[in-house]
C-alpha positions in Angstrom: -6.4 20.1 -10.7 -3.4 19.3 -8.8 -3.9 19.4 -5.4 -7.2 18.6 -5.4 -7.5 14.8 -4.2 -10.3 12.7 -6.1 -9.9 8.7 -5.6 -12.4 6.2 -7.0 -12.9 3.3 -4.6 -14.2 0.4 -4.7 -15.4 -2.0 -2.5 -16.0 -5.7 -2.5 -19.7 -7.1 -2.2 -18.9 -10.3 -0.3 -15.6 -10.9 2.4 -12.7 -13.2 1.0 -12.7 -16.8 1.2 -9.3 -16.4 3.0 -10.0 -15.1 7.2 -7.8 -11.7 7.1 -7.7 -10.8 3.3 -9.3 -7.9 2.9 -9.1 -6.2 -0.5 -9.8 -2.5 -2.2 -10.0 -1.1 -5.6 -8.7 2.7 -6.8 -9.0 4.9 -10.1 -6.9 8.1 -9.0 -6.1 10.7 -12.0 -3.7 12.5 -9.8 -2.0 10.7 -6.8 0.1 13.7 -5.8 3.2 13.0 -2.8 0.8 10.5 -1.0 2.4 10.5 2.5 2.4 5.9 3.5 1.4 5.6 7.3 2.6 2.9 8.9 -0.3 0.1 8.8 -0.2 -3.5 10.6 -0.8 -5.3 7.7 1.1 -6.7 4.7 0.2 -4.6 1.5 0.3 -5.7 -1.8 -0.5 -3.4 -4.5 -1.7 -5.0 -8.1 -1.2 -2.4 -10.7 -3.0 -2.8 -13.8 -3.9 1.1 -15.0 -1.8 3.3 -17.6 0.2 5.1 -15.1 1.8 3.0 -12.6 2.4 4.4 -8.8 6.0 5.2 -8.0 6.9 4.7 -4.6 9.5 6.9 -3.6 11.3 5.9 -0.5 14.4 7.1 1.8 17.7 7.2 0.5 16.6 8.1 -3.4 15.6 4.4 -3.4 12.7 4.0 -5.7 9.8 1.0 -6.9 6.8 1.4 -9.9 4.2 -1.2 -10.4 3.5 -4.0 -7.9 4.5 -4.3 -4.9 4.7 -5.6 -1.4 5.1 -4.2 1.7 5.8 -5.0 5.4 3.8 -4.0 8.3 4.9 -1.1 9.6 6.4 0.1 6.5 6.4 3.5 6.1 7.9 4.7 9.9 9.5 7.7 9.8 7.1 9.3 7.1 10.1 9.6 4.4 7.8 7.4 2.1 5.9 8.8 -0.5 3.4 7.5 -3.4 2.9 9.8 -7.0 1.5 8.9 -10.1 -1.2 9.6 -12.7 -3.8 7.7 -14.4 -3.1 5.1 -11.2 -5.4 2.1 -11.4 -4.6 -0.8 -8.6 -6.1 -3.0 -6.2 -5.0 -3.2 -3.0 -5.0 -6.8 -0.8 -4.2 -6.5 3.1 -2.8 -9.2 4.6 -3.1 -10.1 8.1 0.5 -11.2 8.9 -1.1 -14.3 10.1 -1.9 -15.2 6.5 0.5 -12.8 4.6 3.4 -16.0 4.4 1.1 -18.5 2.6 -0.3 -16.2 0.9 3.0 -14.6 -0.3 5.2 -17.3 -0.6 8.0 -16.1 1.4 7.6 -14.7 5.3 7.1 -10.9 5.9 10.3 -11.1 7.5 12.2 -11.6 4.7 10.5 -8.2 3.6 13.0 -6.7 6.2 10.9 -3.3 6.5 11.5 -2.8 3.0 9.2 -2.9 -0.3 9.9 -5.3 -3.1 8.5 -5.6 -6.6 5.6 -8.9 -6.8 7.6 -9.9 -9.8 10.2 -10.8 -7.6 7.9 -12.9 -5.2 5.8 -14.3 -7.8 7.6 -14.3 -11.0 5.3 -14.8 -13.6 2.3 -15.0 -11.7 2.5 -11.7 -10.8 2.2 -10.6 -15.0 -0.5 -13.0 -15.4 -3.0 -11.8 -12.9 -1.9 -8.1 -13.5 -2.6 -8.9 -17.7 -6.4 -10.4 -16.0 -7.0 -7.6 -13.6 -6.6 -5.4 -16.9 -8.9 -7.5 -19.0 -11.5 -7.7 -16.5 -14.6 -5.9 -17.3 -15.8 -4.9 -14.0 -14.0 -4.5 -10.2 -16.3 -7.2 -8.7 -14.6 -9.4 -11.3 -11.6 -8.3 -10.4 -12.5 -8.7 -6.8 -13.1 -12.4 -7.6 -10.0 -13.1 -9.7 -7.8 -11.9 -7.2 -9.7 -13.9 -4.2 -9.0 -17.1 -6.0 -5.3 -16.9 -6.8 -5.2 -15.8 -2.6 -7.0 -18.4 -1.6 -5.0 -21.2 -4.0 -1.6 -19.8 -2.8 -3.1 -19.8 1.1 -4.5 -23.9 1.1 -1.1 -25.1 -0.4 1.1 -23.5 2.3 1.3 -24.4 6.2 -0.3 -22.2 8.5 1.6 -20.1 11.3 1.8 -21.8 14.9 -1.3 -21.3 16.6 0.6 -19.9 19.8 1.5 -16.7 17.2 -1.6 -17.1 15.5 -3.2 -16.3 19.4 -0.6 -13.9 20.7 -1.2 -11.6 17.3 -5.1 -12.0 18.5 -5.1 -11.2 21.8 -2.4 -7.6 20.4 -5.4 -7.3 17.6 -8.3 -7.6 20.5 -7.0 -5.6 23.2 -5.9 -3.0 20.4 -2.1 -2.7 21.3 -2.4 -2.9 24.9 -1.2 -6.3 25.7 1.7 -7.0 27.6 4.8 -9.5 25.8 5.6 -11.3 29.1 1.6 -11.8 29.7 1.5 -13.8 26.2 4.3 -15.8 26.2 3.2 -16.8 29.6 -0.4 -17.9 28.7 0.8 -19.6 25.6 3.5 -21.3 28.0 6.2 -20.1 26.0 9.6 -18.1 27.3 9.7 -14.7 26.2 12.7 -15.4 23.8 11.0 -18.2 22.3 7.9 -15.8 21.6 10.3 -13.4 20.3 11.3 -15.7 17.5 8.7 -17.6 16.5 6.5 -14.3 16.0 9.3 -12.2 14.5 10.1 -15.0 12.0 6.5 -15.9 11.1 4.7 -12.4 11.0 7.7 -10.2 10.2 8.2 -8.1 13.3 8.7 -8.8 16.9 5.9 -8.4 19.4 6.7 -5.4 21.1 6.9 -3.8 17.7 3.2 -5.2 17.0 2.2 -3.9 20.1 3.5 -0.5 19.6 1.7 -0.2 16.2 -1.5 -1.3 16.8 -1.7 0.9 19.3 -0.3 3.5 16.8 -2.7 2.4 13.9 -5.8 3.0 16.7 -5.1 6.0 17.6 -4.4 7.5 14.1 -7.6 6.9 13.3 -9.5 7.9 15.9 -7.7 11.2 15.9 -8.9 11.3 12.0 -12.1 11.0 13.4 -11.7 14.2 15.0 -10.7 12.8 18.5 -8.6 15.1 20.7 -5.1 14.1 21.2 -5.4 14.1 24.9 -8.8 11.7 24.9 -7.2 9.6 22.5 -3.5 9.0 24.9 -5.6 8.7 27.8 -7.8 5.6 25.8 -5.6 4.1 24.0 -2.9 3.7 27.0 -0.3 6.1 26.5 1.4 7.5 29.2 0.2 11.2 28.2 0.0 12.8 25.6 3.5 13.8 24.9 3.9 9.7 24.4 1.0 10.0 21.6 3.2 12.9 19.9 6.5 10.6 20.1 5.1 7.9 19.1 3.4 9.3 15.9 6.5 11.4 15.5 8.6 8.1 15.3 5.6 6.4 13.0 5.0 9.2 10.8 7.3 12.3 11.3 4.6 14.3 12.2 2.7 15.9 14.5 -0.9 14.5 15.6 -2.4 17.3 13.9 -0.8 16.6 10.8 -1.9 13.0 11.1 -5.1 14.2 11.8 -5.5 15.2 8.5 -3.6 12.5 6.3 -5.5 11.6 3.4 -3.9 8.0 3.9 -5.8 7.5 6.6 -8.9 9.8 5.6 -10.0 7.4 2.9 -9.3 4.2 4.9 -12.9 3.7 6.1 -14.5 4.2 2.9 -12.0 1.1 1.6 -12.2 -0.5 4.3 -15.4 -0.2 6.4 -14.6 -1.1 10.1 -17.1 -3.6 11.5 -16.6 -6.3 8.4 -19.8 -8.2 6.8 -20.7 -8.0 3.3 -20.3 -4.9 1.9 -22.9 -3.4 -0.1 -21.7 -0.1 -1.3 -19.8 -1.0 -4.9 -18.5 2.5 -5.7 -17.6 5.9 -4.2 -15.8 8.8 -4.7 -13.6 10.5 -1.9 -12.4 14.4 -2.8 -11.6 16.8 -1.1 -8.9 19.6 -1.5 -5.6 18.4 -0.6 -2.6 20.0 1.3 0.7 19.7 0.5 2.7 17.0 2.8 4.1 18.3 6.2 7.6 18.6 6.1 9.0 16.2 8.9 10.9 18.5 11.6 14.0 16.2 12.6 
């Protein structure tokens, strides 16, 4: 029924072999006007079903199939996801990785999305023509972790000073200061500035701003107040938590509250890491029609 949301996930049952892959399978019969929240993480989706997802962006612009995206793409909540009969698996990359991985440097993304054909040529058809023949989603899991994992040992890792400045954003959970880490890495702030914006895809301030976003989207999914989660997760007040996700998302926290984006996140992606041992479930619920963004 249309606006009814039921998603099959699935979950791997062991972590990659690559440190900040993590990866999540869906069957969706209806994806109806899924709203993209900004997440801090490189997405790539691998379609393989019948139907593939159209991603519809600002501007009329327009991608089907496979794709990668940016962290952070997604701000200003004009982004939307439809399709039917949608089968994919979808690999987060921590920036830290996402460049090996990818072949090219989230920055050259440019806070757009581009088609995986274009990154990996024919790559990209291969696995998606495997993915398809594969008779189960742990076999997919497994496919997919290899061709990761062969792209990440051929390519030259990230300086460690970014590697530990994105850490210490990750850890403190978008509360770090810029000038603090480019001081403890014994860097200038200019030269922080570019290393990390040309190696991870955004500049730090930008990281710092959405992590802090990403944390406090979810826990106001978890049914936080708005006001407990500005005080925690260092906003000024609460009218800072409202511009922020305003600028993020284009709507209000009670809106986000309620995202189905973000509802099904800790089913896919269980918080805590480990093995996973659940293989399947099945997220519905009845779905509201996207928020129109007040501007």
């Amino acid at each position: 029924m249309r606006g009814t949301a039921v998603w099959g996930v699935e979950c791997p049952q062991r972590p990659s072999q690559v440190a900040g892959v993590t990866m999540a399978g869906f069957r969706i019969p209806d994806l109806n006007e899924l709203r993209i929240v900004p997440h801090p993480a490189v997405t790539v989706l691998m379609d393989f079903g019948t139907g593939p997802p159209v991603l519809d962006g600002a501007a009329g612009r327009q991608q089907r199939g496979s794709m990668v995206a940016g962290p952070g793409f997604g701000s200003g909540g004009a982004v939307r996801v439809r399709g039917e009969n949608v089968e994919c698996l979808q690999v987060r990359l921590s920036p830290l990785v996402a460049r090996a991985v990818l072949g090219a440097s989230p920055a050259e993304l440019d806070g757009a999305v581009v088609s995986l054909d274009d990154l990996w040529g024919r790559e990209a058809s291969r696995i998606r023509e495997r993915l398809g023949d594969a008779s189960s989603w742990q076999e997919r899991f497994a496919l997919t972790d290899a061709l990761l994992a062969r792209r990440y040992s051929a390519a030259p890792p990230v300086d460690p000073e970014v590697a530990w400045a994105w850490h210490r954003i990750i850890g403190s959970r978008g509360l770090a200061r810029v000038d603090a880490l480019a001081s403890e890495v014994e860097w200038s702030r200019k030269r922080l500035w570019s290393r990390f914006r040309s190696q991870l895809g955004l500049p730090p301030k930008r990281a710092v701003t959405l992590v802090r976003f990403d944390h406090a989207a979810h826990r106001l999914v978890a049914g936080e107040a708005a006001a407990r989660v500005a005080a925690d997760a260092g906003y000024a007040d609460q009218s800072h938590l409202h511009r922020d996700i305003r600028t993020f998302t284009g709507a209000t926290p009670a809106t986000v509250a309620d995202e189905l984006f973000l509802a099904v996140d800790d089913l896919a992606w269980p918080r805590g890491g480990g093995r996973v041992t659940r293989n399947c479930a099945t997220f519905s619920r009845s779905a509201r029609p996207p928020a129109r963004a007040s501007r």
